[in-house]
N, C-alpha and C positions, 0 to 999 in steps of 0.2 A: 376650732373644735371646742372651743371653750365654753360652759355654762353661764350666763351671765344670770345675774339676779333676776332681771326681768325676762321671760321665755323670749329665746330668740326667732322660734318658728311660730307662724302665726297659730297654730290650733293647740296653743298652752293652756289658755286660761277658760275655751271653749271646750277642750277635750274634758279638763278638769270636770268642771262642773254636768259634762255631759255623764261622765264614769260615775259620777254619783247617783245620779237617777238609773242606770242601767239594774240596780237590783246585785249588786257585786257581782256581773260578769266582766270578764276582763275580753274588750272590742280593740282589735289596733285601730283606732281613730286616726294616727298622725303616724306617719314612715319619713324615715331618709334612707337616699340611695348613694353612696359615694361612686359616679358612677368610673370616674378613677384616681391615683393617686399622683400621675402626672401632670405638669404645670407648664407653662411658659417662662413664669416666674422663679426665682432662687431666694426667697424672703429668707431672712435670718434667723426667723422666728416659727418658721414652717414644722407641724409636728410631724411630716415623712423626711424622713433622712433619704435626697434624691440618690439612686442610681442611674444604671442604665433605660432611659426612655425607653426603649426596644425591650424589655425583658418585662417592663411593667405592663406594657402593652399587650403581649402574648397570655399576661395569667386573667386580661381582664374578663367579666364578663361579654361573650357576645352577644350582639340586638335580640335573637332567636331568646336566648337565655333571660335576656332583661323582660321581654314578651311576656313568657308564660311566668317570671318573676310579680310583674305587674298585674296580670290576670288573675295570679292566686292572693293576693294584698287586697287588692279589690274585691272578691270574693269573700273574705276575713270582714269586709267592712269599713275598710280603710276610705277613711275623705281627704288627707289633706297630706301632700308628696311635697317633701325635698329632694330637688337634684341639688347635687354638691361636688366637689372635689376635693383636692386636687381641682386643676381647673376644668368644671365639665365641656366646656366649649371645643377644648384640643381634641375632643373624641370626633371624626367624620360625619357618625352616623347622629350626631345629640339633635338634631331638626327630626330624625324618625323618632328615635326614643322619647321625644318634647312630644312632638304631638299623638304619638301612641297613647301614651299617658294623659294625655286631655282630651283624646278620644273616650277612655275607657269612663271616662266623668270626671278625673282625679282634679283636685283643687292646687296645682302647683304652685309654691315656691321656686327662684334659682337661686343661687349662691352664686357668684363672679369675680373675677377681680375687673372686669370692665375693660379688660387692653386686649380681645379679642372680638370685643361686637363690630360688627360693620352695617356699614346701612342694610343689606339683606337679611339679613340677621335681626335685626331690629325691627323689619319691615313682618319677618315670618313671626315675630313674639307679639308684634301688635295684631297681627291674624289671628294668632292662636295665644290670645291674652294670660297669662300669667294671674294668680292671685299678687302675689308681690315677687322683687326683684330684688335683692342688697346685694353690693358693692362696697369692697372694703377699702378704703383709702388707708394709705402708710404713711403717710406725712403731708402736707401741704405743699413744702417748695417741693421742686424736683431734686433738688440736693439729697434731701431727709426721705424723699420718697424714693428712689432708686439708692439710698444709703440700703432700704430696707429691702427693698425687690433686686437689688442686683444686676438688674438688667435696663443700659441706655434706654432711651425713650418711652421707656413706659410710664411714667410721669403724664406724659402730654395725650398716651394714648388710652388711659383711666380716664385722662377727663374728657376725652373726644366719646367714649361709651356712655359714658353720663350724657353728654350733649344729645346725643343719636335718643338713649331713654326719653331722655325730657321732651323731645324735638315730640315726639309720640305719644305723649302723654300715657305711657306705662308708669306703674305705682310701683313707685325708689325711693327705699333705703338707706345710706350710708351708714357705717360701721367702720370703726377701730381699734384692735387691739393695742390697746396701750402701753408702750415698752421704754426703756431708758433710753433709749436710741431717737424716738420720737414724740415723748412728752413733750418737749418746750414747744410743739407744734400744734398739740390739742384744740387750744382755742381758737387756732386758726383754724383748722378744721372745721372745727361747728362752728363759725361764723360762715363758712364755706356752705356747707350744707344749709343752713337759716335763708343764704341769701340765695336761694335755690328754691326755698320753699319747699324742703324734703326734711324727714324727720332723720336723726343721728342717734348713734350707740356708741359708747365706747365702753369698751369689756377693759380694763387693768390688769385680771387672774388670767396668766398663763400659766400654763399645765406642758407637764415634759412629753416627747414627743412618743412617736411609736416605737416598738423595739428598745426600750430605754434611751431613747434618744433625748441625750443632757443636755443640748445646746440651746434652745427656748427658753430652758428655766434660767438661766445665765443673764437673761433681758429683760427678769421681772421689775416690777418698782418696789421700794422698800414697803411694807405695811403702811406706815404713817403715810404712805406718798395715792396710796391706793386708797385710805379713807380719806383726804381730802377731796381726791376726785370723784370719791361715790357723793359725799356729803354736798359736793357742787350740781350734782343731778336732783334735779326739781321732784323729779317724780319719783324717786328716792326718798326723798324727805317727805314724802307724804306717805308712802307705803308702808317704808321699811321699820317706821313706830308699831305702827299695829302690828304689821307682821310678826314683828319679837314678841310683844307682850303676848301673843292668841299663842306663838306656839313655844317658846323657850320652857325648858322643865319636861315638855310631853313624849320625850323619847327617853328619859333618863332610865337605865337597865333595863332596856329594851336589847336584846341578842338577836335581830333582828339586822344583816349585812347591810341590805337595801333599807332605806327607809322615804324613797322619793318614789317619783311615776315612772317611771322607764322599766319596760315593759310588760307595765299594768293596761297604760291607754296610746305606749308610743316604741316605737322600734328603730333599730338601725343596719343595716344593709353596707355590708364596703365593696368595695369594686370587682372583689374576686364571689362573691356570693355568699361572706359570711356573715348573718344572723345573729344581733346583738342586741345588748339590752337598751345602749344609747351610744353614742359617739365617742364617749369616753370609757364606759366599760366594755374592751370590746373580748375577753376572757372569761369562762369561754365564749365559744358560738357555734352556732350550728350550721355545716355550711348546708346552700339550700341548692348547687348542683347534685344531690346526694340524694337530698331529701325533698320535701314540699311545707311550704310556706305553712302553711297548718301543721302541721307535726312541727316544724319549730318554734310557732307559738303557742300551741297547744299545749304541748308537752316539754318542751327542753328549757323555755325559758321563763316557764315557773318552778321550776328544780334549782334554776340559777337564784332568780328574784328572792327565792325562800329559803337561802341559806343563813345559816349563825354565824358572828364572830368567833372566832377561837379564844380558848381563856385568857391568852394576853393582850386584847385588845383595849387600851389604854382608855378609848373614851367613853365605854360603855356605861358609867355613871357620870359624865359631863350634863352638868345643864342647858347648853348649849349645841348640844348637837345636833338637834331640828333646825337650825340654822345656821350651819356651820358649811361653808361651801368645799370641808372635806368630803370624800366618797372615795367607797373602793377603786370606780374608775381609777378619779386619779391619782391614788396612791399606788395602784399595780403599776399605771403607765410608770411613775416616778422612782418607784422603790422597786419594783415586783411584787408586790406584795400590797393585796387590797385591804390589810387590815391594818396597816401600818401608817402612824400618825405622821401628821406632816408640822412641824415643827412652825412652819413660814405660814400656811394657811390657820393653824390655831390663835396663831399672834393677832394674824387679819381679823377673824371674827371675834376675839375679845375687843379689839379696835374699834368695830365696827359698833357691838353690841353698845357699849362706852360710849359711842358718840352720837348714835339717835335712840334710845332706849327713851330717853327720858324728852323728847323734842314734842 
């Protein structure tokens, strides 16, 4: 669920520049749909604290519900669909709601963790083609990678998904959140993915779970450890100069909560049908069994977008806050409370600002 520097859905840097020629209309160009919060998986690092499989099941959205969910996004203008989870595959019905959704025209993304594809499955994705696919690897050996998932054999069955993708020549991703648990593994990873001939992410910034769930932040890497690894990212070092220099300074006394694109040109959707600004701010929301997909973009979630800080909000004269990978998201997730600084992420991007500002 983590933002990484570089947009992790493909319709980031497309949507952007589309929103600016619209004339300031606000278009949902880009959606995610969590379409649940259960897994196969037990990662360490997982921002739903698991319960009962059986109880998450019954509050989720049904196909009927995801249907006219889809039809009215589409309708809004929507081009370009994440399914996510939790792991969307455990749902029965995810081959109707896949291709529902690429019927209706939608540009699909999947989110995976790759230890439930089967050759059918594989066979219906290269049918009904996908825009892109990522898979997130948790370590290289099986040791460090069921250290992190919890669960015997899923090691050998992430990379048997990958083989089925490639075998098919569907467009893959790999991705890792990078934690204490599986750093010393990193480089083996991306030499993994290289020799695949697949491009690779690794995110460092984790963020606390849902419901104040403490236990993810507990497996961050220190500041210094998460800007050596940005600093080793190629395409880092060529963005993130400019980036600072065009926008540091431009938000300073700005009272303004929001100051990024989530739910200007993109939305989020969770399993039970509530309507959010992005993946991380999910407070409020509107749920959209109640309502219609238009009335909660229309109206609810620019009352959210366009709220102020309250008078104690510490970073409101920071010069760095254009580029500061705080946000109310993830301060509510962490704290409860979206205005509230984060002491660990501040350190990061003075870190960060510090070590390519000047490259």
């Amino acid at each position: 669920m983590d933002c990484p520097h570089i947009p992790e859905l493909p319709y980031g840097d497309f949507s952007r520049s589309l929103y600016k020629k619209i004339s300031g209309q606000r278009i949902p160009i880009g959606g995610s749909l969590e379409l649940t919060f259960r897994c196969n998986l037990r990662c360490q690092h997982c921002y739903v604290s698991h319960g009962h499989d059986g109880i998450l099941r019954q509050k989720e959205l049904t196909y009927p519900e995801i249907q006219r969910i889809i039809d009215e996004v589409v309708d809004e203008g929507c081009l370009w669909f994440l399914l996510t989870g939790g792991e969307p595959l455990v749902r029965r019905d995810f081959p109707k709601i896949y291709s529902y959704a690429k019927r209706k025209g939608l540009l699909l993304s999947l989110f995976t963790n790759g230890t439930l594809l089967t050759p059918q499955i594989v066979d219906y994705l290269a049918e009904w083609r996908p825009f892109n696919i990522e898979i997130s690897l948790y370590g290289h050996t099986q040791e460090t990678y069921e250290r992190v998932t919890g669960i015997p054999g899923s090691h050998a069955r992430c990379r048997r998904g990958i083989e089925l993708l490639l075998e098919r020549g569907l467009p893959l991703r790999l991705k890792t959140v990078v934690m204490s648990i599986n750093k010393h593994e990193l480089e083996d990873m991306q030499a993994y993915a290289e020799s695949l001939g697949v491009k690779f992410l690794a995110d460092p910034m984790i963020n606390a779970g849902l419901d104040n769930f403490k236990k993810p932040v507990s497996l961050r890497l220190s500041p210094e450890e998460i800007v050596q690894i940005e600093r080793a990212d190629p395409n880092l070092v060529e963005l993130l100069p400019h980036h600072y220099k065009k926008r540091i300074g431009t938000q300073v006394n700005s009272r303004k909560r929001y100051i990024c694109y989530a739910g200007q040109t993109n939305f989020h959707i969770d399993p039970y049908g509530n309507l959010c600004l992005c993946v991380l701010s999910r407070e409020p929301s509107y749920n959209l069994r109640k309502g219609t997909f238009h009335e909660g973009w229309d109206s609810f979630l620019p009352k959210i977008y366009n709220q102020e800080v309250g008078d104690d909000f510490e970073c409101v004269d920071c010069e760095y806050r254009s580029v500061c990978a705080q946000c109310p998201g993830n301060a509510q997730l962490e704290f409860g409370d979206p205005d509230r600084r984060s002491d660990f992420i501040c350190q990061v991007t003075h870190l960060m600002v510090q070590e390519f500002i000047n490259l």
